[in-house]
Backbone as a ProteinNet text record, in pm:
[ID]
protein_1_A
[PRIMARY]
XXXXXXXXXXXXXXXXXXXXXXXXXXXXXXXXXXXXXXXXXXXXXXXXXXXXXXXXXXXXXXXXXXXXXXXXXXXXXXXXXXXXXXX
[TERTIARY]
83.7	0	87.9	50.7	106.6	94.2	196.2	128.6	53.1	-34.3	-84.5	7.9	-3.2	93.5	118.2	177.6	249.1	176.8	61.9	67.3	206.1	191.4	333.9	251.9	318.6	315.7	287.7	225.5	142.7	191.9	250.6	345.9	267.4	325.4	248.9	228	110.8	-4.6	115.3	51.2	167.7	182.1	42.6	46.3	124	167.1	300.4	417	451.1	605.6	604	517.7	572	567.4	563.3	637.2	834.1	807.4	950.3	1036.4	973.9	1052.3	1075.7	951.4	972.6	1086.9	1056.6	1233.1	1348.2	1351.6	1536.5	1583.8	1567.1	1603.2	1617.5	1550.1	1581.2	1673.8	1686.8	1771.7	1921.5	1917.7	2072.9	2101	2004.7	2086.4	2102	2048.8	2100.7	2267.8	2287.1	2374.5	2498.4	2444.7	2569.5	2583.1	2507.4	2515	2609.6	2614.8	2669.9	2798	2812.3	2947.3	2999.1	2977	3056.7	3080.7	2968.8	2981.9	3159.9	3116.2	3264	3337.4	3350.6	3499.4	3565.1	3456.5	3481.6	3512.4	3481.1	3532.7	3643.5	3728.6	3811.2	3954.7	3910.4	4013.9	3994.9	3878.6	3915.8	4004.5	4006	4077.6	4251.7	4243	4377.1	4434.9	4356.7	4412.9	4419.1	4367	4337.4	4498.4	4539.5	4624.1	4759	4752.8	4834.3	4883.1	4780.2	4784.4	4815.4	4798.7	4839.5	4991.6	5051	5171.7	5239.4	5179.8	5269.6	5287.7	5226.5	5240.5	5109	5005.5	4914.6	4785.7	4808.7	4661	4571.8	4521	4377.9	4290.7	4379.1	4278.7	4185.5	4261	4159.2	4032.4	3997.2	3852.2	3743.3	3771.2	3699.2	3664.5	3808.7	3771.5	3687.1	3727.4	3616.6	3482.3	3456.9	3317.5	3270.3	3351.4	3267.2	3265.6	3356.6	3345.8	3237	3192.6	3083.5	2907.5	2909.7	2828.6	2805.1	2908	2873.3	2867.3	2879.3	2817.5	2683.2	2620.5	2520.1	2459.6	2445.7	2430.1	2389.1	2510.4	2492.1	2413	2398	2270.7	2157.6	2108.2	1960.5	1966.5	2071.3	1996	2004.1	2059.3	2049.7	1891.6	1847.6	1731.5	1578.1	1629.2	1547.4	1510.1	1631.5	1613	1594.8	1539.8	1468.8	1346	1284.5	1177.2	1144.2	1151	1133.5	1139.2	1207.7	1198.4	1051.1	1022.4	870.8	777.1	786.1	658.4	588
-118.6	0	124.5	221.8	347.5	458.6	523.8	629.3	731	762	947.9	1064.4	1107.3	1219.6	1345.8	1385	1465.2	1586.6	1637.4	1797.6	1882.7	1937.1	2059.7	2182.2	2230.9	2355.6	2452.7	2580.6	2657.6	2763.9	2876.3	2942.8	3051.9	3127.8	3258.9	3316.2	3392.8	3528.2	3585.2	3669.1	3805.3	3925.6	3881.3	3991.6	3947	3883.6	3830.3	3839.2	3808.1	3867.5	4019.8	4066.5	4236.8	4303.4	4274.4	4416.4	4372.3	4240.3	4171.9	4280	4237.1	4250.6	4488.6	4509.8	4671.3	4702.3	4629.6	4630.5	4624.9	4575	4509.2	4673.7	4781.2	4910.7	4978.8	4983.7	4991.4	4944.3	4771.3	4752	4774.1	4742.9	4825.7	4940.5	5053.1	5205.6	5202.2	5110.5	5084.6	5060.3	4912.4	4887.5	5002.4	5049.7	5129.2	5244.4	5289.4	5378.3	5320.5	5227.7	5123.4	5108.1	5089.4	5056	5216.8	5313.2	5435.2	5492.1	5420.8	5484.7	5402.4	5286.7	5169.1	5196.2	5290.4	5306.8	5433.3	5513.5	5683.8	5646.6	5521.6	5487.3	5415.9	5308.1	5293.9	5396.4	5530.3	5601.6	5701.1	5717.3	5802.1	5722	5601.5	5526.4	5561.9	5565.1	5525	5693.2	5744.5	5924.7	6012	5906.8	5923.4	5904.2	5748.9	5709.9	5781.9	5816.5	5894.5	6005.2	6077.5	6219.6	6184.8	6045.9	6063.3	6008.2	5900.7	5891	6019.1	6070.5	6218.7	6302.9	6318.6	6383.1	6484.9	6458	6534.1	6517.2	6522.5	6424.8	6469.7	6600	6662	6601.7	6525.9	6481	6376.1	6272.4	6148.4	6184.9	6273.8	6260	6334.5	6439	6441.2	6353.8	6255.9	6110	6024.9	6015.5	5956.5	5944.6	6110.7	6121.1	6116	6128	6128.5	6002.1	5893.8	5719.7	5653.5	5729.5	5655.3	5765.4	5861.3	5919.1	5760.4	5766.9	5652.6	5530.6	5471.4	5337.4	5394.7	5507.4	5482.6	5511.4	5526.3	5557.2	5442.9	5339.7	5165.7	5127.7	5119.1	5076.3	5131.2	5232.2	5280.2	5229.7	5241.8	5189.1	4996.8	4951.5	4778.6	4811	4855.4	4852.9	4909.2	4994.6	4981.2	4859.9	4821.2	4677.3	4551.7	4532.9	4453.2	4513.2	4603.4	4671	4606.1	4699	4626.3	4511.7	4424.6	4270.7	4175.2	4294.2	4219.5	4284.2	4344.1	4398.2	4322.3
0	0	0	-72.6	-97.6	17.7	112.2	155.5	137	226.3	121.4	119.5	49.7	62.2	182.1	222.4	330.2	296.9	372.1	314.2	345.2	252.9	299.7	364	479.5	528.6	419.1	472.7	377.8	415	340.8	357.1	462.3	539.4	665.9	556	570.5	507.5	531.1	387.5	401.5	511.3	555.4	647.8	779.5	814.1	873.1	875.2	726.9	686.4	678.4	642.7	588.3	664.8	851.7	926.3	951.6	894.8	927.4	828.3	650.7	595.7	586.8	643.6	649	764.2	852.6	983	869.8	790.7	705.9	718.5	668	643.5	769.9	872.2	1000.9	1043.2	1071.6	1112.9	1055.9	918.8	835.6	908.5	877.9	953.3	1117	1166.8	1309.3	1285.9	1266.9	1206.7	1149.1	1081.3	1024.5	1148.5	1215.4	1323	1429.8	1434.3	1558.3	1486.1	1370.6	1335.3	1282.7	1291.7	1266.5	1445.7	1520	1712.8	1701	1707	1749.9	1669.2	1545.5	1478.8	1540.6	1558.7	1653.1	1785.2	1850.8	1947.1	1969.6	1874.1	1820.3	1783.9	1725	1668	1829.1	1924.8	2017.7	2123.3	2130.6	2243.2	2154.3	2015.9	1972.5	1983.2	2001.2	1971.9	2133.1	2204.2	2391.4	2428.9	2371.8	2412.5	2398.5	2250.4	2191	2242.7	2263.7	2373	2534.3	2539.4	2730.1	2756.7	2649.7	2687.8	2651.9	2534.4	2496.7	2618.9	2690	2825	2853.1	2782.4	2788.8	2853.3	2982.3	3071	3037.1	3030.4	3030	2923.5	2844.7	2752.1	2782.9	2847.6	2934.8	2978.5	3104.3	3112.2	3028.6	2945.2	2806.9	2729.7	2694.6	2591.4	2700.9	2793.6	2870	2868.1	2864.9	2869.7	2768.8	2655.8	2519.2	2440	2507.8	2470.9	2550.9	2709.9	2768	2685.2	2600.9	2523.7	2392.3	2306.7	2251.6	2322.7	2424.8	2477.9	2537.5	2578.3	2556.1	2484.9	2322.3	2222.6	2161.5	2164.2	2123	2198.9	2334.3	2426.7	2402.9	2373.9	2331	2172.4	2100.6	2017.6	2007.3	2075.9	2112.2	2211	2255.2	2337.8	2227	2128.1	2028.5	1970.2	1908.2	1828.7	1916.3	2014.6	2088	2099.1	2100.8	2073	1946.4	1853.3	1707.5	1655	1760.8	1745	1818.1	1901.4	1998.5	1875.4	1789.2	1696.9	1580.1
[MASK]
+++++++++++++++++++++++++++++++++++++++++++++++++++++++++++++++++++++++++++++++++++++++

């Protein structure tokens, strides 16, 4: 005897996929926001450093404050995109 055939799964209504696929553009410019914070944070640790062995302290707690500006910059926007991920 022959089996019957397997229904296949029936693809989700569109109205399902399409707040997913309207996020893709969101989430990119997150993305690129996050990766220009961590390169400015990157070249300020390398230009911090630069200036403090040179003998120039005053520069440290400025870069300070303006490397903990971008971490929370990356955190609101990582707290967005968990937002936008419950939608």
């Amino acid at each position: 005897m022959s089996r019957p055939p397997t229904p296949t799964p029936s693809p989700a209504p569109a109205a399902r996929r399409r707040p997913r696929e309207t996020h893709a553009p969101v989430v990119y410019g997150i993305l690129s926001i996050v990766l220009i914070l961590a390169l400015m944070q990157l070249w300020l640790l390398t230009a911090t450093m630069n200036a403090y062995l040179g003998g120039d302290h005053a520069v440290a707690w400025p870069a300070l404050g303006a490397s903990l500006v971008c971490l929370l910059l990356n955190l609101g926007l990582l707290r967005y995109l968990y937002l936008l991920g419950r939608s």
